[in-house]
Structure formats: C-alpha cells, structure tokens
C-alpha positions as CSV (number, residue, x, y, z in Angstrom):
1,X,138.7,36.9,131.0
2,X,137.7,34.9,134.2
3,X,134.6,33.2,133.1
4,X,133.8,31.5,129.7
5,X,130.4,31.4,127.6
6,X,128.0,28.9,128.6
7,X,128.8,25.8,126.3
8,X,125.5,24.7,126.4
9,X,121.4,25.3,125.9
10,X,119.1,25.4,127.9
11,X,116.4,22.6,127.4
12,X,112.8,23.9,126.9
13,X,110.2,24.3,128.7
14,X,107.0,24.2,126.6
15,X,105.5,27.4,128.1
16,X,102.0,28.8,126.7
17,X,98.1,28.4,125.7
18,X,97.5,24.4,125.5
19,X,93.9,24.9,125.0
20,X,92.8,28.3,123.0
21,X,88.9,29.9,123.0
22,X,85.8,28.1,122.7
23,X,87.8,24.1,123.0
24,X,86.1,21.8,124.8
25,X,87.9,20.3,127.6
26,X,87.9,17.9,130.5
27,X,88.5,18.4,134.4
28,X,92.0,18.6,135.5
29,X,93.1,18.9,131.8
30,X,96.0,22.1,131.4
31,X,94.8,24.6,130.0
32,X,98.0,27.3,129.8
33,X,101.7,26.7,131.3
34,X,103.0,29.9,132.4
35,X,105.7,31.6,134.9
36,X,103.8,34.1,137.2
37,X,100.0,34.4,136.8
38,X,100.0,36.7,133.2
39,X,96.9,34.7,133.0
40,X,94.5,34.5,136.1
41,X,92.3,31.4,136.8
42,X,88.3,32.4,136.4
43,X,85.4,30.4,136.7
44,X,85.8,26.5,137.0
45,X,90.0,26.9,136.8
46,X,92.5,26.6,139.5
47,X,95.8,27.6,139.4
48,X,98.7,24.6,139.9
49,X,101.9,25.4,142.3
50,X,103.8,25.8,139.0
51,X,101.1,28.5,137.9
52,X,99.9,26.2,135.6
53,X,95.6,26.8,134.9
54,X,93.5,23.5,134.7
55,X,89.9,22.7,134.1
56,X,87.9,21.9,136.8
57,X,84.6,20.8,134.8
58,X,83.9,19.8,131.3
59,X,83.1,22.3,129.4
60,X,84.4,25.3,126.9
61,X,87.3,27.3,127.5
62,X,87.0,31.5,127.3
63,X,89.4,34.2,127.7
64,X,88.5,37.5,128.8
65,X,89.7,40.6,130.1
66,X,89.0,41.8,133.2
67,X,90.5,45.3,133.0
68,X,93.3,46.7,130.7
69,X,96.1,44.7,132.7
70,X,94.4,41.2,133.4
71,X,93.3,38.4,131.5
72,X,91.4,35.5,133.2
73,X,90.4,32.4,131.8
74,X,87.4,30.2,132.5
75,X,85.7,27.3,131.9
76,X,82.0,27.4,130.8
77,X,79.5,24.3,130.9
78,X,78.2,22.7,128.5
79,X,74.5,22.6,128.3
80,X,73.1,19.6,126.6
C-alpha cells in the first residue's frame, strides 16, 4: 500500500442545539452551532459567518417549520 491509516482523531467540534424550545435567553447568546444552515435564522436571530444562530433580544426561543424541508428558529419577547 502507498498510504497508511490516519494515526490520529479528529478533535471535536461541539456541533448542535445549545438552547432547545421555550429557554429564555439573552442577546448575542448561541443558540445552535451548525455546518450549512439545516436550521434557518427567524425572527430576532442572525446567522454568524460560521452558521452559527444567536439571539438578538431577550426573550424565548421557538422552533418551527416553515415547510416540510426547513426549520427556522426564532426568538420571541418576553412580555412583562
């Protein structure tokens, strides 16, 4: 053979839902790490270079679909 098995693993990279439904959180806190947008950003999101969704406002997280294919999560206020 002219190559060998990789002697070594990769390190990893913490990928997924931070915050899940209905948690409270606060602006600029992550909300999902992911590669590509499986997840789209919705109301009071934005989406980072590394496609990483954070809050822009205080409030409760929600997942939804918006069709079959896409999911988009938002950020809903809380009203005191």
């Amino acid at each position: 053979m002219a190559h060998a098995t990789n002697g070594r693993d990769s390190n990893p990279k913490y990928l997924g839902v931070k915050v899940y439904g209905f948690q409270v959180v606060k602006p600029g806190q992550i909300i999902l790490k992911q590669r590509g947008t499986q997840f789209l950003p919705g109301k009071n999101t934005y989406l980072g270079k590394d496609f990483t969704i954070h809050s822009k406002i205080e409030g409760k997280v929600n997942f939804k679909y918006l069709n079959k294919n896409k999911k988009i999560v938002e950020v809903l206020p809380i009203n005191n």
